[in-house]
DOKOLTOR-217765 format. One record per residue (C-alpha): x, y, z; chain; residue in one letter. Coordinates in nm, 4 decimals, always signed. Example, Ala and Ser with C-alpha at 12.3 -4.5 7.8 and 13.67 -1.06 7.14 Angstrom:
REM residues 2
[site [+1.2300, -0.4500, +0.7800], 'A', 'a'];
[site [+1.3670, -0.1060, +0.7140], 'A', 's'];
***
This chain:
REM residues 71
[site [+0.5228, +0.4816, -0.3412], 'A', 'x'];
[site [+0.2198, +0.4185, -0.6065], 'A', 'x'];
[site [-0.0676, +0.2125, -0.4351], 'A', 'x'];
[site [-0.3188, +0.0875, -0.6185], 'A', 'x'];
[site [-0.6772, -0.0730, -0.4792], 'A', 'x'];
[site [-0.7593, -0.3430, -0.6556], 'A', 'x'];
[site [-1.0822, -0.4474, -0.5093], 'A', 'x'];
[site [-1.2926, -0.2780, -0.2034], 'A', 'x'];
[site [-1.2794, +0.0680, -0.0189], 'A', 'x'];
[site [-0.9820, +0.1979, +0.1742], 'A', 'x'];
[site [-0.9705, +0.4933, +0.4057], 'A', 'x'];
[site [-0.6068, +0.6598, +0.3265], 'A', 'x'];
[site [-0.3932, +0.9231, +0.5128], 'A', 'x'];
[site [-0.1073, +1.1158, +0.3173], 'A', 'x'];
[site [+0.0200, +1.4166, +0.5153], 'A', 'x'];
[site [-0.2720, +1.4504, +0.7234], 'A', 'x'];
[site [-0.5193, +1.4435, +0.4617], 'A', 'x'];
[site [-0.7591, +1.1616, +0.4171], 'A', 'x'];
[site [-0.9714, +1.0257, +0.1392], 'A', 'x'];
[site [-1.1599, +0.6795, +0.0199], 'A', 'x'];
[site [-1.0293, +0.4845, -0.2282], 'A', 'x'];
[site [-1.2167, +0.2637, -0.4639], 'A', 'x'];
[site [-1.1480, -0.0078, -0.6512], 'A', 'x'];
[site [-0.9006, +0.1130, -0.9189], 'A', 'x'];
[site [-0.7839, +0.4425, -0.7963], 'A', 'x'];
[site [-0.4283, +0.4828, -0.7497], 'A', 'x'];
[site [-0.2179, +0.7527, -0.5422], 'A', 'x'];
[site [+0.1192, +0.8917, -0.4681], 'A', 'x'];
[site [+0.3166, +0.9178, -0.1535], 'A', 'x'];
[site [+0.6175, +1.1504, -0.2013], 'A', 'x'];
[site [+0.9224, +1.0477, -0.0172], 'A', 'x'];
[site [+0.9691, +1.0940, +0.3706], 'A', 'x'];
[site [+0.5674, +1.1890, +0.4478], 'A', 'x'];
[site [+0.3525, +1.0679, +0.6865], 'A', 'x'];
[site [+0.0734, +0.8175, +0.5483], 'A', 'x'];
[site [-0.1350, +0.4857, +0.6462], 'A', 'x'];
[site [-0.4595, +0.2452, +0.4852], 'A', 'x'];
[site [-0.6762, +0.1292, +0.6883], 'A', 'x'];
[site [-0.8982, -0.1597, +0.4613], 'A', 'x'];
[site [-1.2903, -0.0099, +0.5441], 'A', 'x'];
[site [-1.4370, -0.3888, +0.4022], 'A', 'x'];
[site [-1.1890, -0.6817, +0.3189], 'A', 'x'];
[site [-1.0121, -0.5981, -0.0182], 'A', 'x'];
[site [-0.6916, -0.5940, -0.1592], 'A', 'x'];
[site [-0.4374, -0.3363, -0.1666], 'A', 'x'];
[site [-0.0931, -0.3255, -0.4055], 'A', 'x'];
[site [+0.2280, -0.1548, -0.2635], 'A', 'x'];
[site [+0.4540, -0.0479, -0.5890], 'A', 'x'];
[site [+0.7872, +0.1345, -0.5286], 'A', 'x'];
[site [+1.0192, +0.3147, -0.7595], 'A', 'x'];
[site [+1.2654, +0.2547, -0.7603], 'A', 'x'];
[site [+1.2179, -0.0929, -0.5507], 'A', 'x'];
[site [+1.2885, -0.0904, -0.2339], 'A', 'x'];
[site [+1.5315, -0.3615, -0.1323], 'A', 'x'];
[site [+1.5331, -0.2281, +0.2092], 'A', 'x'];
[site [+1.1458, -0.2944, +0.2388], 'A', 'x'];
[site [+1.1988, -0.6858, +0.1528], 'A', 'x'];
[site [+1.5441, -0.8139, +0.3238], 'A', 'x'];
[site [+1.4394, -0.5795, +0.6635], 'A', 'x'];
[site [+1.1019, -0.8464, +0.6333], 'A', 'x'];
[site [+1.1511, -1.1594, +0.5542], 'A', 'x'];
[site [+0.8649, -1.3448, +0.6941], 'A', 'x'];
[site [+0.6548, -1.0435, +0.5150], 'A', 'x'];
[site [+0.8462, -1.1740, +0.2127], 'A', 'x'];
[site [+0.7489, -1.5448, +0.2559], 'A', 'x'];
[site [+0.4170, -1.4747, +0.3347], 'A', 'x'];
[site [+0.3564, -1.2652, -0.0113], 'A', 'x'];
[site [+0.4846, -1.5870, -0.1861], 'A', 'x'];
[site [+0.2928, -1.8648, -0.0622], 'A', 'x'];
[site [-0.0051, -1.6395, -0.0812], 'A', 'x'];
[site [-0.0040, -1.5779, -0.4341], 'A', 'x'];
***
């Protein structure tokens, strides 16, 4: 997984580890390790996967309907 801040600070975990992200940094998650975001101000914050993860859309489909009337 590749997140991406787009606007405003967030406090991320990978592995134990934690750092602040700013608007425009990026980071990696490798596969099968613990990590969480927790928004310090009210921002924005893209989730990419690849390869996509189907499982992450059909097991959420409210999630999924949400995304689309919010854009």
């Amino acid at each position: 997984m590749n997140p991406l801040s787009a606007s405003f600070p967030f406090a991320v975990t990978i592995g134990g580890e934690t750092r602040v992200l700013r608007t425009g940094d990026a980071y990696y998650i490798p596969p099968n390790v613990p990590h969480g975001a927790t928004a310090l101000q009210a921002g924005v914050l893209l989730d990419m996967f690849s390869p996509i993860r189907e499982d992450f859309m059909t097991a959420h489909p409210a999630y999924a309907a949400a995304a689309t009337t919010a854009a």
